[in-house]
C-alpha positions as semicolon CSV with decimal commas, in nm:
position;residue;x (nm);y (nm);z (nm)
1;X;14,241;-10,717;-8,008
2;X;13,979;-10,879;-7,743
3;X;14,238;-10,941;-7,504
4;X;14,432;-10,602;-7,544
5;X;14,237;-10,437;-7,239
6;X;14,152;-10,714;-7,017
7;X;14,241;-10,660;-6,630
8;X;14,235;-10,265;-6,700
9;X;13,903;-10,213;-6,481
10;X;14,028;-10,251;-6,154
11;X;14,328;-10,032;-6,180
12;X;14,114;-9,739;-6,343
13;X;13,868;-9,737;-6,074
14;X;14,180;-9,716;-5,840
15;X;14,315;-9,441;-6,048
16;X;13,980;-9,249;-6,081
17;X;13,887;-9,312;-5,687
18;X;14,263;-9,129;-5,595
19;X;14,186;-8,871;-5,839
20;X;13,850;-8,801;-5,763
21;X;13,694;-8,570;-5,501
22;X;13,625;-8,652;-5,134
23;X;13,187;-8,640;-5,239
24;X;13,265;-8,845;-5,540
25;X;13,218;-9,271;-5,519
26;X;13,357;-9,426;-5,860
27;X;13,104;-9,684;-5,951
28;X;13,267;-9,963;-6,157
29;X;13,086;-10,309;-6,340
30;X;13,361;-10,584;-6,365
31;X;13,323;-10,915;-6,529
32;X;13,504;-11,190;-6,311
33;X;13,761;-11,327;-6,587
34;X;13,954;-10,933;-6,575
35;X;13,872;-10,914;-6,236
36;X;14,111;-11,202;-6,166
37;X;14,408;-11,024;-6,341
38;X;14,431;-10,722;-6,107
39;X;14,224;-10,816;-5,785
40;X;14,517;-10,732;-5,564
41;X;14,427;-10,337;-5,638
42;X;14,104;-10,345;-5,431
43;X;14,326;-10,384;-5,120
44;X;14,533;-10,040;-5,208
45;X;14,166;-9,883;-5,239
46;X;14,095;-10,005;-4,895
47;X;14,443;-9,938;-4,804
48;X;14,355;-9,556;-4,904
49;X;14,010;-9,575;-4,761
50;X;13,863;-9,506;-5,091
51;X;13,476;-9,532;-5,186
52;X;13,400;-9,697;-5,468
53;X;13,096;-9,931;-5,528
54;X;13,228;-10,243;-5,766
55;X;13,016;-10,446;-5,916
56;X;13,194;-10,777;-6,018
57;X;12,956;-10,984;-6,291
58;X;12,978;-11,319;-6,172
59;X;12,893;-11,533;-6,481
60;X;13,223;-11,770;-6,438
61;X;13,424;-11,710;-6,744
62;X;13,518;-11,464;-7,057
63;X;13,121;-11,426;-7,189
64;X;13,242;-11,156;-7,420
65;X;13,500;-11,419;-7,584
66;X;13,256;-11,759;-7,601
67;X;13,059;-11,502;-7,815
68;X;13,344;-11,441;-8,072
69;X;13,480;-11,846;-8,028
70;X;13,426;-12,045;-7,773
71;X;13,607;-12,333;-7,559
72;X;13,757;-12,408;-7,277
73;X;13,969;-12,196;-7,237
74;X;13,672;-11,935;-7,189
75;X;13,562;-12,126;-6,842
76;X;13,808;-11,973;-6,565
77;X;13,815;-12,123;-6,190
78;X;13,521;-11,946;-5,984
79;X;13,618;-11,737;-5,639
80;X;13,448;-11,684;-5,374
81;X;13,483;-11,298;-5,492
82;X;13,299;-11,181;-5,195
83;X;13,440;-11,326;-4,943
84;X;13,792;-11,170;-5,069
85;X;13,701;-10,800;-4,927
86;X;13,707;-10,965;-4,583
87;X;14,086;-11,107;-4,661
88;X;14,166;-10,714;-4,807
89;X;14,079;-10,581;-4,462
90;X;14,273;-10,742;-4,255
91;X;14,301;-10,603;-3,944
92;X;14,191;-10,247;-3,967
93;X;13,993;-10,214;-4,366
94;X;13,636;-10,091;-4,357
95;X;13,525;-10,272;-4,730
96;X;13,189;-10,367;-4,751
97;X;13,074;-10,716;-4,987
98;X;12,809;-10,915;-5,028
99;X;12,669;-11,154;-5,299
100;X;12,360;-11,119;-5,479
101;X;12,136;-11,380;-5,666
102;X;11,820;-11,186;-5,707
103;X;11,710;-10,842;-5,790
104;X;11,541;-10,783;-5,468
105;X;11,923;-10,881;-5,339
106;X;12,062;-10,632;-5,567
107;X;11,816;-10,332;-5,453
108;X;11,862;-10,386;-5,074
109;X;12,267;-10,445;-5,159
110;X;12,272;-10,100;-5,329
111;X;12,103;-9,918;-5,071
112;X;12,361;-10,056;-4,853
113;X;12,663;-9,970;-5,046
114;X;12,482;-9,622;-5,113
115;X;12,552;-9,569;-4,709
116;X;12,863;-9,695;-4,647
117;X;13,139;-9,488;-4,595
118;X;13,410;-9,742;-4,744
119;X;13,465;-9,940;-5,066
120;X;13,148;-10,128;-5,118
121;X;13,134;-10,443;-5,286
122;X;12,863;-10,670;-5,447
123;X;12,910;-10,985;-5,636
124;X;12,629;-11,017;-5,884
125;X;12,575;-11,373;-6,010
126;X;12,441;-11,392;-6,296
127;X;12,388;-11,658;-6,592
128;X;12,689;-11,793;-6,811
129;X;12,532;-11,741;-7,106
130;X;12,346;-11,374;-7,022
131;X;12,494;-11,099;-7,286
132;X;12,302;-10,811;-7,466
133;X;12,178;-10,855;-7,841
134;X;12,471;-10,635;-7,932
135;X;12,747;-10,833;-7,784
136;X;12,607;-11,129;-8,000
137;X;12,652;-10,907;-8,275
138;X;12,959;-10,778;-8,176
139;X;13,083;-11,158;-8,167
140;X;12,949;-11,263;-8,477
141;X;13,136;-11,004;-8,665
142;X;13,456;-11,071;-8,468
143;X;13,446;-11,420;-8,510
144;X;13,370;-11,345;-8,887
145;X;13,639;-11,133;-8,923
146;X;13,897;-11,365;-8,741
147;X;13,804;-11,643;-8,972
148;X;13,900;-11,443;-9,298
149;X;14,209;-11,579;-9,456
150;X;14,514;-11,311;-9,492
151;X;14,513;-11,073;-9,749
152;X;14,817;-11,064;-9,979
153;X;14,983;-10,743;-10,001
């Protein structure tokens, strides 16, 4: 079940940036460990010269997953996520990235993004272990429920 969806972020905002009006900029929050699976899209968006304003969570791994069980196979190998936008232009893109540590970084970043006419985007680093009280929930029951043995039918 947790890994039924993973990747599908950047490929939506793709498919809702095409599909939305000329006005409209797709805003999209991806972790890191899906961003990985489908990066390659954010050069068709510049491609297109589509606007949308990613967000890629930075915490270097599957959070969501340590939360249900966690080992190594959680920790993923850390890009320079940034720095990628400058390899999707090439020659001729207008993307927009930057990386943020702080949320004085993060306000002057979005005011930026806010004003560029291009795909905007900004790499938000933030701690491995940062999650909302639900998503420890969330985990706690997963992890319970994986655990159960199989019921007999």
């Amino acid at each position: 079940m947790q890994y039924g969806s993973i990747g599908w972020s950047v490929g939506a905002t793709l498919g809702y940036a095409l599909g939305s009006s000329s006005q409209a900029r797709v805003i999209s929050l991806i972790g890191d460990g899906s961003f990985q699976l489908t990066a390659q899209e954010v050069s068709t968006m510049i491609r297109y010269g589509l606007r949308p304003i990613i967000f890629l969570i930075n915490n270097r791994g599957y959070t969501i997953e340590v939360e249900i069980h966690d080992g190594p196979y959680n920790n993923i190998q850390n890009w320079k996520y940034a720095e990628l936008i400058n390899v999707f232009n090439a020659e001729d893109g207008n993307g927009w990235s930057t990386r943020v540590t702080s949320e004085g970084e993060l306000d002057k970043a979005i005011k930026k993004a806010l004003s560029h006419n291009g795909l905007s985007f900004i790499e938000v680093m933030i701690d491995r272990d940062d999650c909302s009280k639900e998503l420890l929930e969330w985990g706690s029951h997963v992890a319970a429920n994986n655990s159960r043995p199989p019921r007999n039918l």
